[in-house]
LUMSENU-388090 format. One record per residue (C-alpha): x, y, z; residue number from 1. Coordinates in nm, 3 decimals, decimal comma. Layout:
BEGIN
PT       px       py       pz   nr
PT        X        Y        Z  NUM
...
//
This chain:
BEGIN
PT       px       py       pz   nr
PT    0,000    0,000    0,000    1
PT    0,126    0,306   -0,119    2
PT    0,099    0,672    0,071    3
PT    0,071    0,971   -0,126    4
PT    0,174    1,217    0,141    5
PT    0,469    1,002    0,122    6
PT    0,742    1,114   -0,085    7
PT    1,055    0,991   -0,244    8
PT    1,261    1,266   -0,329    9
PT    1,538    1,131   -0,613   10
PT    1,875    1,286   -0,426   11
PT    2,215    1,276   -0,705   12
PT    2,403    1,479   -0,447   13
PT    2,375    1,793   -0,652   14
PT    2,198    2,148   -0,483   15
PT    1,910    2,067   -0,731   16
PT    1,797    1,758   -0,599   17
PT    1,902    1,856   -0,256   18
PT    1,732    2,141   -0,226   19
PT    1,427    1,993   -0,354   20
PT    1,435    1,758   -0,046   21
PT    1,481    2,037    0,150   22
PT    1,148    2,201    0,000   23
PT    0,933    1,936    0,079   24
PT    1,117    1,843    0,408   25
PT    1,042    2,217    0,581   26
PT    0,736    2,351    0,371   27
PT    0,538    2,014    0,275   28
PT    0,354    1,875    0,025   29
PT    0,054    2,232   -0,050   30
PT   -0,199    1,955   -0,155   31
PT   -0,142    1,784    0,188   32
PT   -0,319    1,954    0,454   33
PT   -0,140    1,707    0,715   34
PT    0,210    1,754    0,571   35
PT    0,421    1,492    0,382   36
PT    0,710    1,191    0,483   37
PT    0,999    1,306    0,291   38
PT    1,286    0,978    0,178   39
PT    1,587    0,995    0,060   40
PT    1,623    0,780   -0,218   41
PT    2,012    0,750   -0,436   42
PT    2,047    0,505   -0,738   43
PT    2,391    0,397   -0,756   44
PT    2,468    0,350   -1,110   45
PT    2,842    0,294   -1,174   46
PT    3,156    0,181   -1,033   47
PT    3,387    0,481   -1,090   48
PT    3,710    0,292   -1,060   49
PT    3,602   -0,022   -1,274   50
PT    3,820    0,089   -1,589   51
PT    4,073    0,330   -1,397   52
PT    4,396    0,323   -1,537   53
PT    4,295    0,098   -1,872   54
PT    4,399    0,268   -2,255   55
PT    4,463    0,620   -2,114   56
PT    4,134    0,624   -1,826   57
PT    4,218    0,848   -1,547   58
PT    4,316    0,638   -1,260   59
PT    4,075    0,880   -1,041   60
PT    3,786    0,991   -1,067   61
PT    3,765    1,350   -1,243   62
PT    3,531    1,652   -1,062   63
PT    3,267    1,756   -1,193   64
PT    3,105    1,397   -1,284   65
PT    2,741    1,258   -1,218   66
PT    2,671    1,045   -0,966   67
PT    3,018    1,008   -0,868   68
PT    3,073    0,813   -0,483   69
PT    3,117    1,197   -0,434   70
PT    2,794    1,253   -0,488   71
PT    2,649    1,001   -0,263   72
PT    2,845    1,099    0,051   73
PT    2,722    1,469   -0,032   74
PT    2,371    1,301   -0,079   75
PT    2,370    1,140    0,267   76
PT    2,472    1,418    0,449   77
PT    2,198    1,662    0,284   78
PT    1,965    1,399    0,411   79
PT    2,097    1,380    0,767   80
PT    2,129    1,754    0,790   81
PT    1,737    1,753    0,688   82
PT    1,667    1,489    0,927   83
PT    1,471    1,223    0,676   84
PT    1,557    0,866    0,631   85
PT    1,785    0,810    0,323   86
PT    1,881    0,482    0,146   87
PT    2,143    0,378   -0,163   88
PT    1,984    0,146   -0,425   89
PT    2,196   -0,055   -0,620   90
PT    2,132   -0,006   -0,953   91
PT    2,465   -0,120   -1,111   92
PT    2,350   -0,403   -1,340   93
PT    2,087   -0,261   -1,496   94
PT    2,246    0,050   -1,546   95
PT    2,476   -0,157   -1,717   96
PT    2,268   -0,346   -1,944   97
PT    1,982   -0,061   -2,006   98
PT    2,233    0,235   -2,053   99
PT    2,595    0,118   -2,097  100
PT    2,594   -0,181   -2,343  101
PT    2,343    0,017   -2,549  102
PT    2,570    0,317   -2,575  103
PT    2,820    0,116   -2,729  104
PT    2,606   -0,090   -2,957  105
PT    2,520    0,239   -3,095  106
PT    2,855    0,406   -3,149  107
PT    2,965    0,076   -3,290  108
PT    2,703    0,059   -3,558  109
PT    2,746    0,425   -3,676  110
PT    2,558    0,619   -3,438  111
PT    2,604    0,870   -3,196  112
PT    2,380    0,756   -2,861  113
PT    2,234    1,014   -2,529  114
PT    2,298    0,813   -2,207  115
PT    2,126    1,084   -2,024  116
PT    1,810    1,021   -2,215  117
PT    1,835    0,647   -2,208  118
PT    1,895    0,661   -1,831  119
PT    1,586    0,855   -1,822  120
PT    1,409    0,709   -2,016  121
PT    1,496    0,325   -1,941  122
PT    1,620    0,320   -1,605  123
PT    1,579    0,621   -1,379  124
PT    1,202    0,692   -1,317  125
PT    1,120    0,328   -1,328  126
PT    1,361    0,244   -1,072  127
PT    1,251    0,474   -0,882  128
PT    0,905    0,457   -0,860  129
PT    0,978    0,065   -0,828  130
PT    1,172    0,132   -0,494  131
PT    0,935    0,413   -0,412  132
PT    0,627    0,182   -0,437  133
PT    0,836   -0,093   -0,227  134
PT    0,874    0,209    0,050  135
PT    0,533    0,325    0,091  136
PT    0,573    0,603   -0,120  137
PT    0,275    0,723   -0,336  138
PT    0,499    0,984   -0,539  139
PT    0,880    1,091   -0,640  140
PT    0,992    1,433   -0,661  141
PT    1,346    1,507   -0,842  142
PT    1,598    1,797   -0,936  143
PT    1,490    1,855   -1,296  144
PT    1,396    2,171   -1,479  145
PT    1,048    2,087   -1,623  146
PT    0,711    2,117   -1,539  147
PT    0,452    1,856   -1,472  148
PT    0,068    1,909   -1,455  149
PT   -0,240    1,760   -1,555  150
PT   -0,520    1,846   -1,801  151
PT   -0,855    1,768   -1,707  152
PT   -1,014    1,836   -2,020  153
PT   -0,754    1,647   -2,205  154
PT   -0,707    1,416   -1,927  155
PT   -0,392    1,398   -1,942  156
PT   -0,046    1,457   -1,765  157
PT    0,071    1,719   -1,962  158
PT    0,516    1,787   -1,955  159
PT    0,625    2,153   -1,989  160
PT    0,912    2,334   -2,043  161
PT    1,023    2,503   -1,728  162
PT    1,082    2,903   -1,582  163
PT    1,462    2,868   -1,612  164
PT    1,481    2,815   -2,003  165
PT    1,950    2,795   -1,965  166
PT    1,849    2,453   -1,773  167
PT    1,545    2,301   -1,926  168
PT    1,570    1,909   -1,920  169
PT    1,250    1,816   -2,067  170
PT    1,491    1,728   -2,377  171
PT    1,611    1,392   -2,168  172
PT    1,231    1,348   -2,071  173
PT    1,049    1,277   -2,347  174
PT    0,961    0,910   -2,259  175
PT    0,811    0,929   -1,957  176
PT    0,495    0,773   -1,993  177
PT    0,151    0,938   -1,837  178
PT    0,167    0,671   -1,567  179
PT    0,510    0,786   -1,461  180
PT    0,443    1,169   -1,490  181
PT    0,108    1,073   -1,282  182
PT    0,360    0,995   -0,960  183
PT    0,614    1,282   -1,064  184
PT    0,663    1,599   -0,879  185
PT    0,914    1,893   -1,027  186
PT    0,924    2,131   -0,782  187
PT    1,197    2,363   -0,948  188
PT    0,978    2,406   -1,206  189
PT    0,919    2,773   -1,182  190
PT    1,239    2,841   -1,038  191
PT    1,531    2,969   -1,198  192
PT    1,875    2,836   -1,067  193
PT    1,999    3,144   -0,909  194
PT    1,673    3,159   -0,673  195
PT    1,759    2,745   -0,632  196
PT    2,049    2,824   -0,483  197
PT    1,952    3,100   -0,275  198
PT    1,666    2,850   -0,121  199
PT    1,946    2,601   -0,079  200
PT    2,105    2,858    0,142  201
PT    1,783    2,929    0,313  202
PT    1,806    2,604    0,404  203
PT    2,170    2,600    0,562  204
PT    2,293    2,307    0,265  205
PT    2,660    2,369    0,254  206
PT    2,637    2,265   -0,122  207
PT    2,453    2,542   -0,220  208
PT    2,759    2,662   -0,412  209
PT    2,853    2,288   -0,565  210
PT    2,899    2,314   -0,926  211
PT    2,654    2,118   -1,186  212
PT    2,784    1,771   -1,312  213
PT    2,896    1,816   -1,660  214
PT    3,078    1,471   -1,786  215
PT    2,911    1,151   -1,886  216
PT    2,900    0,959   -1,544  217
PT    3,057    0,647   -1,664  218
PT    3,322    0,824   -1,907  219
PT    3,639    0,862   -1,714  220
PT    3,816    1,175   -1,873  221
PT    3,487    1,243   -2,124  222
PT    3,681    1,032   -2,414  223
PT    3,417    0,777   -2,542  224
PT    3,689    0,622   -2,755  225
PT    3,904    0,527   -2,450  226
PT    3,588    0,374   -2,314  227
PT    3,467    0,167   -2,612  228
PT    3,811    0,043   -2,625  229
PT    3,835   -0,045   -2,234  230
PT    3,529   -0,154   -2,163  231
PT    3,505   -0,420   -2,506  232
PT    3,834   -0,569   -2,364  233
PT    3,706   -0,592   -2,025  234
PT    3,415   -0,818   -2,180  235
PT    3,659   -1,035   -2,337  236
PT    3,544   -0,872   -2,687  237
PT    3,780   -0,717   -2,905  238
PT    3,654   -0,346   -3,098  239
PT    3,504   -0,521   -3,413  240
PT    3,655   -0,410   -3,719  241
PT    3,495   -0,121   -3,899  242
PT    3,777    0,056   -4,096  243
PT    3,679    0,172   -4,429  244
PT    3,705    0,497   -4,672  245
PT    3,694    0,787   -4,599  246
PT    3,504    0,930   -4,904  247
PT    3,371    1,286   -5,048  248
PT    3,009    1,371   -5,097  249
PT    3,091    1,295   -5,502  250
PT    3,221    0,918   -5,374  251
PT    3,567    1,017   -5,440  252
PT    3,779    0,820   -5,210  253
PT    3,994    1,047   -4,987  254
PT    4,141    0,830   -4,766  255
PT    4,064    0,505   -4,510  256
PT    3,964    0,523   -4,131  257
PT    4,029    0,295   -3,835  258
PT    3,648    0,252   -3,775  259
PT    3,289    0,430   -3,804  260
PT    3,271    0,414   -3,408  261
PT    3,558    0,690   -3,411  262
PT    3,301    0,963   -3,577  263
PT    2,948    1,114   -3,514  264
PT    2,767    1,344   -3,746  265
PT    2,910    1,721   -3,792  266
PT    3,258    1,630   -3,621  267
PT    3,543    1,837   -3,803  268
PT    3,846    1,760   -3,642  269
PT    4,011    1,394   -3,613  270
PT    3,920    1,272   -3,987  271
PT    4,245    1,214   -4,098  272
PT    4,259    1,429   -4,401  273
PT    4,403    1,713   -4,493  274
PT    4,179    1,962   -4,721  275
PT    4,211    2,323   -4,803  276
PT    3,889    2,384   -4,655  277
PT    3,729    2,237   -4,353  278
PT    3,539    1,912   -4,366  279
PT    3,312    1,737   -4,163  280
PT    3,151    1,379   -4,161  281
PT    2,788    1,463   -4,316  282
PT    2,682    1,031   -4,295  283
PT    2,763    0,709   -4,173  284
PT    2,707    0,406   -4,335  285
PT    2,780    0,092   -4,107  286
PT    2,722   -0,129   -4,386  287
PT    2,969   -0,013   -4,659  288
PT    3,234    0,092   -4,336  289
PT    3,220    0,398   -4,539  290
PT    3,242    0,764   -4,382  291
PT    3,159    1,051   -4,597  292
PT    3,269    1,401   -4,524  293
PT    3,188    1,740   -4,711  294
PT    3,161    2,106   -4,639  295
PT    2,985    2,261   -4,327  296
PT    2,736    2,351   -4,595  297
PT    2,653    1,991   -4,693  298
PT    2,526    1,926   -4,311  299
PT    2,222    2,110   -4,373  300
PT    1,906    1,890   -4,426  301
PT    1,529    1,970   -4,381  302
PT    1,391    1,661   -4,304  303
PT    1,451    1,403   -4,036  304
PT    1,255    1,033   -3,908  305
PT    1,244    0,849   -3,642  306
PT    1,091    0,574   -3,425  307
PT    1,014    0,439   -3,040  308
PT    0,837    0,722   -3,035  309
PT    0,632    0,799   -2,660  310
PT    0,340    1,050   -2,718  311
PT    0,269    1,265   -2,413  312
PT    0,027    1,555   -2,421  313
PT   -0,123    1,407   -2,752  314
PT   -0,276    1,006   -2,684  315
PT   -0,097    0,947   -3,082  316
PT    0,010    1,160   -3,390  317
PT   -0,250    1,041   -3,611  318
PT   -0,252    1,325   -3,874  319
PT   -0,027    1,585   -3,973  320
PT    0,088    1,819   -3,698  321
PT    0,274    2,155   -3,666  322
PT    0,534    2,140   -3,407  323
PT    0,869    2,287   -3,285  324
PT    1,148    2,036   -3,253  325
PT    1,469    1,977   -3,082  326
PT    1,741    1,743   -3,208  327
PT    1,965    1,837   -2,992  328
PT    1,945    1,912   -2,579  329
PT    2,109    2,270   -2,680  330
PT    1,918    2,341   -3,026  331
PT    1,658    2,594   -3,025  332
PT    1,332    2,429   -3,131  333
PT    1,281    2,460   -3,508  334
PT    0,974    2,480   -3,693  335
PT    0,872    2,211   -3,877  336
PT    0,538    1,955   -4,021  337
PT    0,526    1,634   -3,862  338
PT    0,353    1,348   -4,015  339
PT    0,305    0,959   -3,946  340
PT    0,601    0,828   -4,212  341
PT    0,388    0,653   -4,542  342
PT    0,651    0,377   -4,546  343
PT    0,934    0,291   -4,227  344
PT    1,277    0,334   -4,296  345
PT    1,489    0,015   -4,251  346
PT    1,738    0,161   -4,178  347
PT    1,910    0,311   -3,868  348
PT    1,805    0,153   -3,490  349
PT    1,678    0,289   -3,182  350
PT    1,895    0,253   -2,828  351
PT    1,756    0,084   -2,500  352
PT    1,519   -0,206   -2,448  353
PT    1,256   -0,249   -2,672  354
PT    0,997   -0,264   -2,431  355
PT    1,073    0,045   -2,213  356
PT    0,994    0,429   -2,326  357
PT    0,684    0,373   -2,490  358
PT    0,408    0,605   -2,349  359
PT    0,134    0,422   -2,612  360
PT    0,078    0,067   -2,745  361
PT    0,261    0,080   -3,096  362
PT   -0,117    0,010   -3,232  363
PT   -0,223    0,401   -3,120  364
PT   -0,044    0,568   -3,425  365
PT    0,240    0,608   -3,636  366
PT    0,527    0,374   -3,572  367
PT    0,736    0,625   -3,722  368
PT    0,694    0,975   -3,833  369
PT    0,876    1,172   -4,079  370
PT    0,921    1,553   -4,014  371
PT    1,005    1,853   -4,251  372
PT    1,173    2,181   -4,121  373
PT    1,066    2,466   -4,255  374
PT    1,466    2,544   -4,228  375
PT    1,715    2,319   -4,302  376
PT    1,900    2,231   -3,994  377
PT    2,225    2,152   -3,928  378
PT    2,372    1,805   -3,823  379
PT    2,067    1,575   -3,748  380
PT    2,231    1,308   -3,657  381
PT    2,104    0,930   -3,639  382
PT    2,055    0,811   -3,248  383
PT    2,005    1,136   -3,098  384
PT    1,687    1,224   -2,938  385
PT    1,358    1,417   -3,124  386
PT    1,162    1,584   -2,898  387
PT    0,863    1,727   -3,042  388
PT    0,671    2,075   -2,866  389
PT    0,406    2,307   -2,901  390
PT    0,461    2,619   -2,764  391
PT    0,605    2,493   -2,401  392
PT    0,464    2,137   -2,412  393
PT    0,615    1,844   -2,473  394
PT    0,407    1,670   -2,759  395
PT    0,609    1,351   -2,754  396
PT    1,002    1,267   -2,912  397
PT    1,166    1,017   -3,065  398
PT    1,517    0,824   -3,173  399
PT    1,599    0,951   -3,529  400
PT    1,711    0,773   -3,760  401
//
């Protein structure tokens, strides 16, 4: 039996989350007249000293990571400062097999993967709300920028984007499914981070001034390269063999590669070449091994696809639709007609397990959708996320391909 009054507050040892616990630990829960149980909850996610020291991996951890054991010490003590139970869940292995081993899948088949979203997506809330439920607790509450409320007349849980616009996440969000957002509080909402850390003082948390997490949490040193190449020996598997050409947009061969896991769509420097202008790798084609690289120009494209899609303030994209879309977490949204695809692509993949981020049987709408920009943009690049708004909701994203 679950409590609503009872709340799990999702604690990464940064002043977000922290001071989130600390909202709901003084003030309480508005909708409870009798006050809330705030817990403590910290998914531990990743050995930080598993590939220390292997092809060029730093042998200690590096500042400034997520989730770091950093992280959880800081988390504990925020939680015995606030005086509310606290607990570490052990999340290792499926962080591993949900986030990690489809990271690399991806970068070794030509694409260029977000573990933020897949953690999201596959592991995060529904580990959470898992452990919540096994606590007592009716709801979580956690340390991202969005906003979550719900529409009677479209009865629906409706995702917004939040005050602070420098730190929306509702990029990495985009397949949480109405039950999850149901259960969801995001109390920073309407805050922007300055005033965050200002109630974090408030508060007395001596991390007030702690600086976000930028790196990749399971990336010693942020070189992906180093850990494709550590981690596949660590499994006993070596880096499968992917070198190819390197070719121009005409298919004039301009040189060869050590492997298609070694670029991502729009890089410029690292290709091996030398060109009297600048080039940078405009496709990817696992099957051929070939990379093919043109001018800045060339990136430019006004139409994108993509699948595993999760529909949230719409029930399924039925019918043409005008939206604004990100393809990137830092891209300003872009105008552009969305439309179930006439035919699926077979090509390209989608990261994570199949049968997690999907807000709507497959049998609601399009499978796929196709969308067209009414400006070509630059670099859409197979594997990344596309997240789909209108005006400051979230309509729904996808994985292109």
């Amino acid at each position: 039996m679950t409590n609503p009054a009872t709340i799990a507050v999702a604690m990464s040892g940064g002043v977000d989350s922290s001071t989130v616990a600390a909202m709901l630990a003084h003030a309480g829960d508005a909708e409870a007249s009798g006050g809330v149980t705030v817990v403590g909850l910290t998914l531990q996610l990743w050995d930080q000293t598993r590939l220390a020291g292997k092809h060029g991996i730093p042998d200690a951890p590096k500042a400034g990571r997520c989730c770091s054991l950093d992280d959880v010490y800081d988390a504990r003590r925020v939680a015995e400062h606030l005086g509310i139970p606290y607990y570490v869940v052990n999340q290792q292995e499926r962080f591993e097999q949900d986030v990690v081993r489809p990271f690399v899948d991806e970068y070794l088949h030509g694409r260029t993967p977000i573990p933020c979203s897949l953690c999201n997506n596959h592991l995060k809330f529904d580990a959470l709300l898992q452990t919540a439920r096994s606590i007592g607790a009716g709801r979580i509450a956690t340390g991202h920028y969005a906003v979550n409320e719900f529409d009677p007349v479209r009865e629906r849980w409706i995702l917004k984007r939040p005050t602070d616009r420098a730190k929306d996440q509702t990029y990495f969000l985009f397949g949480l499914t109405q039950e999850q957002l149901s259960r969801t509080l995001f109390p920073l909402g309407r805050l922007t981070k300055p005033e965050v850390r200002e109630v974090a003082r408030q508060h007395g948390l001596a991390l007030a001034e702690k600086p976000d997490s930028q790196e990749i949490c399971f990336i010693p040193g942020g070189d992906y390269k180093q850990f494709l190449t550590a981690y596949m020996e660590e499994q006993g598997r070596p880096l499968p063999d992917t070198a190819g050409e390197l070719v121009a947009s005409n298919g004039e061969v301009l040189g060869r590669h050590d492997g298609i896991s070694n670029f991502t769509v729009g890089q410029r420097k690292g290709l091996g070449v030398s060109s009297p202008t600048p080039l940078y790798v405009l496709s990817i084609h696992p099957d051929s091994r070939r990379v093919t690289v043109g001018a800045d120009a060339d990136l430019a494209t006004r139409t994108l696809r993509a699948r595993r899609l999760n529909w949230i303030s719409i029930p399924a994209l039925t019918a043409p639709m005008r939206v604004q879309i990100k393809i990137r977490h830092r891209h300003d949204p872009a105008w552009a007609a969305l439309e179930p695809a006439s035919t699926p692509n077979p090509g390209g993949g989608a990261p994570g397990p199949s049968h997690l981020g999907t807000g709507e049987p497959a049998s609601s709408g399009a499978e796929e959708v196709q969308a067209t920009f009414d400006d070509p943009q630059r670099a859409v690049t197979p594997g990344q996320s596309a997240v789909f708004y209108d005006g400051d909701e979230v309509v729904g994203g996808g994985w292109i391909v």
